[in-house]
C-alpha positions as CSV (number, residue, x, y, z in Angstrom):
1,X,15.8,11.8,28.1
2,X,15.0,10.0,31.4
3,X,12.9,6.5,30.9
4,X,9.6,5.1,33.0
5,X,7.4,1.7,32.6
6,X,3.8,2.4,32.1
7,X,2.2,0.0,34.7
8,X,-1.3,0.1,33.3
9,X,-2.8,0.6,29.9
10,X,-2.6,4.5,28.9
11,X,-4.8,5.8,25.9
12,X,-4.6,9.7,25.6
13,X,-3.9,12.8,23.6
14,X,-1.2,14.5,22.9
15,X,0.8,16.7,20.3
16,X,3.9,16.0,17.9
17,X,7.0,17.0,18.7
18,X,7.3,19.4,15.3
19,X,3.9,20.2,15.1
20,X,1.9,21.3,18.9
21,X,-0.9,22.4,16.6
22,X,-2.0,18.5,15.9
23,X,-4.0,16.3,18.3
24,X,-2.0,12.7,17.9
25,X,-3.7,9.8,19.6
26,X,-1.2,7.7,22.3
27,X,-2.4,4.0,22.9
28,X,0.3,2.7,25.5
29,X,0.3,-1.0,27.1
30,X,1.9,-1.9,30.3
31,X,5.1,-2.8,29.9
32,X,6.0,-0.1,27.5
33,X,9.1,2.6,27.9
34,X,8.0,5.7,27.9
35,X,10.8,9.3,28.1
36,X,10.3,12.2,29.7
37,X,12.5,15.8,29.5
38,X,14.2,18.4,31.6
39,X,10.5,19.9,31.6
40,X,8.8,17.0,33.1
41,X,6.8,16.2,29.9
42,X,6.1,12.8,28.9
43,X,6.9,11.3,25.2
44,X,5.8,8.2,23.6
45,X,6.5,8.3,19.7
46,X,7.9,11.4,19.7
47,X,4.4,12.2,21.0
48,X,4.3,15.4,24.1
49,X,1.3,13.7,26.2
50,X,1.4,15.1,29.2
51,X,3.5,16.1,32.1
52,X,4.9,13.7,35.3
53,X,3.1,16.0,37.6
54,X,-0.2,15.0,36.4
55,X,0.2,11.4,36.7
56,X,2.4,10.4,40.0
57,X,2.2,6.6,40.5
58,X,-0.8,6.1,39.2
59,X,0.3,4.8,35.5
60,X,4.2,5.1,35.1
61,X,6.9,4.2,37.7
62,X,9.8,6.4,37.3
């Protein structure tokens, strides 16, 4: 997996990676290292919250 900075505070929702049927909340800080896949989705935790697309620039440098 690839790795980004979150440049401002994140809260959100996402799913777990062994279970897409659960809401999990994310509560990232600046600073954190966040992953992202092949797929373009973002993980925190082992936590799916989204995908690069939806969020150019605006809270993670990749």
């Amino acid at each position: 997996m690839n790795k980004a900075i979150c440049i401002r505070d994140f809260e959100g929702v996402g799913f777990l990676k062994e279970n897409n049927d659960k809401d999990k909340k994310v509560h990232i800080k600046k600073g954190d290292i966040i992953e992202w896949d092949n797929q373009g989705c973002l993980w925190y935790d082992d936590v799916c919250f989204g995908h690069m697309d939806a969020y150019p620039g605006q809270y993670f440098q990749f």
